[in-house]
C-alpha positions, 0 to 999 in steps of 0.5 A: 645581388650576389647571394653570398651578400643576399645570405649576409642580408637576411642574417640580422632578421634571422638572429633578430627572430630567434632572440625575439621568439626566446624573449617573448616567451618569457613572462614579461613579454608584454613590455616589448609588444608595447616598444616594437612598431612596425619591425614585428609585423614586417617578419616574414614569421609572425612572432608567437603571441603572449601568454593570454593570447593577445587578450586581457585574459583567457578566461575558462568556463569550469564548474568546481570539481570538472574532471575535464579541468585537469587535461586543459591546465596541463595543455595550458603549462605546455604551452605556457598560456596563462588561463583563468577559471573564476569560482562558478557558484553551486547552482541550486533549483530554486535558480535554475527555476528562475533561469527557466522563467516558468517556460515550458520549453524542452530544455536540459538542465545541463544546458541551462547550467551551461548557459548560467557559467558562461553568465558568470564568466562574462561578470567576471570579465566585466568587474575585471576592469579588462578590454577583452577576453577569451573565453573557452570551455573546459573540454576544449582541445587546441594545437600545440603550435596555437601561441607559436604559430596559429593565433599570430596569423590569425591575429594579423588577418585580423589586424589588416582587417581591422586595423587600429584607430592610430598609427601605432604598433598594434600591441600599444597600449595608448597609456591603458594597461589593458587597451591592446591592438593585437586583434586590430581596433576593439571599437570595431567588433564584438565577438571573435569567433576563434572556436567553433564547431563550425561556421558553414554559412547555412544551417547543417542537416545530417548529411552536411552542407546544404548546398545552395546559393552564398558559399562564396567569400565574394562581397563578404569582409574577409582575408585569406591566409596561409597556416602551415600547421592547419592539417590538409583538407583530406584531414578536416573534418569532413563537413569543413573539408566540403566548405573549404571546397565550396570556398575554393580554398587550398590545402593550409589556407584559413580565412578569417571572415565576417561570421555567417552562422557560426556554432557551438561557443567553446572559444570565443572572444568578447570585448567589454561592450559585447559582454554588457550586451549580452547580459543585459539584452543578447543572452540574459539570465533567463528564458523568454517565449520566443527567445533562444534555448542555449547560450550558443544559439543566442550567440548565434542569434546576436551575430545574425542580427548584427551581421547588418552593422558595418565593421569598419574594415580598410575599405570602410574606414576610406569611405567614411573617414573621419568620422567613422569611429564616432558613428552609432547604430542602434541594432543591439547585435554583434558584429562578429568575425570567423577564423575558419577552420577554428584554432579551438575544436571540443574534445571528443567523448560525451558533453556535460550538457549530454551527460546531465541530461542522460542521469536525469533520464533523457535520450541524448542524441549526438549532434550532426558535426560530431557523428559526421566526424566520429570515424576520422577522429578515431583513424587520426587520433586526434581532435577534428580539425586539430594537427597535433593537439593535446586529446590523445595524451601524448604530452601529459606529464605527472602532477608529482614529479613534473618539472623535468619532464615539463621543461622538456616538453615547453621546450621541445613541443610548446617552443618548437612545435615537434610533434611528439607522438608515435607513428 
């Protein structure tokens, strides 16, 4: 084939992914992921996600009055993702006594506060009548190419992965409003971990990995892929740079795996039998004598535990097809995937959780992956593991007198990702 007629070829995919990005920009979106089949995931670039991120909703975990809110909403407006924040109540003693269960486990108070609005959340989801829901932290920071780039790649991964039930395009509803495909079969996992502090396979020390036997993606359901907006290995955070290297990974490859040990929840994503899991049995609204002490460790504890029920990948569905969807275990934990580097990483500067603790007279430490990756934080400027995101304050605009300014950057870095920023 000449190239003159190899150029003329390409044209009508090229117009085709122009209109189709402008288009789903838009904030009736949603209609032409339910039309277009196989033309969307046949793009050689994967056209960017709708305003919830391929989920029912993106749900926030805020209390009234957080002054992290603000910086948050404004990263949201850029790049246009509708977020969600339901009304946390104004815990009082009496009921975070009752949380404790008269367990005298050193454990914060901003811990179980934290713990309590994750619960109030995942109600919130459930009496919502959604399938799935993202469910972040209010610190969190993100790139600005996360709905034009990162979830779409993250989102096939999961979809080869975790392929739907029917021969449909995976953005059909199957006649349910809210029962989208976009991150593959919902019958076939729990929890998406898409962002973390970190899933290094093994617990950390201070001094990073501990390296031993099972960094290896071998015999583990996982598929590598590339993400041109995810920063070298030189710039990940330095405990993630050490398990990119064990996994023999390259410069912009993420892997979206099943979870290993995955840490922190301040983006993760659940469907509706997850959420009832784990405010029933996983993460209940209160202690126990041998139970987890943070919501993040009970996270933590429920994908361990279910790391032993099959998720049915492709090769799954061969072995045991026809029956496979209908199958039921009786393990109570989840089966949970890793997008490894994470899309969503906490901001840097002292937590809530820290903070409580510190007004009440405790010694508040910094965790292992946050002095790890203080000083390269301050050389980047930027979030660990993050390219260009929203921390610094580069795209900040004022609450008065915003449309203009607004406009321009939803244009010029939410669309088009141009990383605006001296230097």
């Amino acid at each position: 084939m000449s190239p003159f007629r190899k150029r003329i070829f390409h044209l009508p995919a090229a117009i085709f992914l122009i209109l189709l990005t402008l288009f789903l920009y838009h904030k009736n979106a949603d209609e032409l992921y339910e039309r277009w089949t196989t033309a969307l995931e046949a793009l050689p670039e994967k056209p960017p996600a709708n305003r919830t991120l391929g989920f029912g909703a993106v749900l926030v975990v805020s209390k009234e009055g957080s002054e992290r809110r603000h910086a948050l909403l404004q990263a949201a407006n850029v790049t246009e993702i509708d977020m969600k924040i339901p009304k946390q109540p104004a815990w009082t003693n009496d009921e975070v006594d009752r949380f404790r269960n008269g367990q005298d486990k050193d454990v914060q108070r901003g811990s179980l506060l934290a713990w309590m609005g994750h619960l109030n959340v995942l109600k919130w989801f459930l009496a919502s009548g959604l399938e799935t829901a993202l469910i972040l932290e209010d610190d969190v920071d993100f790139d600005i190419r996360l709905r034009s780039v990162q979830i779409p790649l993250a989102a096939s991964a999961a979809r080869l992965l975790l392929p739907p039930v029917r021969q449909h395009s995976p953005f059909t509803s199957f006649g349910r409003k809210q029962h989208a495909q976009y991150w593959g079969d919902t019958s076939a996992w729990d929890l998406l971990y898409i962002g973390h502090c970190g899933d290094y396979f093994h617990p950390l020390t201070y001094d990073g990995l501990a390296l031993k036997e099972g960094f290896s993606l071998e015999g583990l359901a996982h598929h590598v892929y590339t993400d041109p907006s995810l920063p070298t290995k030189e710039d990940l955070h330095p405990f993630t740079h050490s398990l990119m290297d064990v996994l023999n990974m390259t410069n912009h490859q993420r892997v979206f795996h099943r979870s290993k040990f995955p840490l922190c929840s301040f983006g993760y994503a659940v469907t509706r039998s997850a959420a009832k899991k784990l405010l029933e049995d996983l993460a209940p609204p209160r202690l126990t004598p041998e139970g987890p002490t943070a919501f993040d460790v009970a996270l933590l504890h429920a994908c361990v535990k279910g790391s032993v029920l099959p998720s049915p990948t492709q090769q799954e569905i061969r072995r045991y097809a026809p029956s496979y969807h209908h199958r039921k275990h009786d393990n109570t934990g989840l089966r949970c995937w890793t997008v490894n580097p994470e899309l969503f990483h906490h901001m840097p500067g002292e937590s809530q959780i820290a903070r409580i603790g510190e007004s009440l007279g405790h010694v508040i430490g910094i965790p292992p992956v946050d002095a790890s990756g203080e000083e390269q934080v301050r050389i980047r400027n930027e979030t660990s593991n993050i390219g260009c995101g929203f921390w610094s304050g580069a795209f900040a605009f004022d609450d008065d007198d915003h449309h203009e300014r607004l406009e321009y950057l939803q244009k010029e870095v939410g669309r088009q990702g141009k990383c605006l920023k001296d230097g």
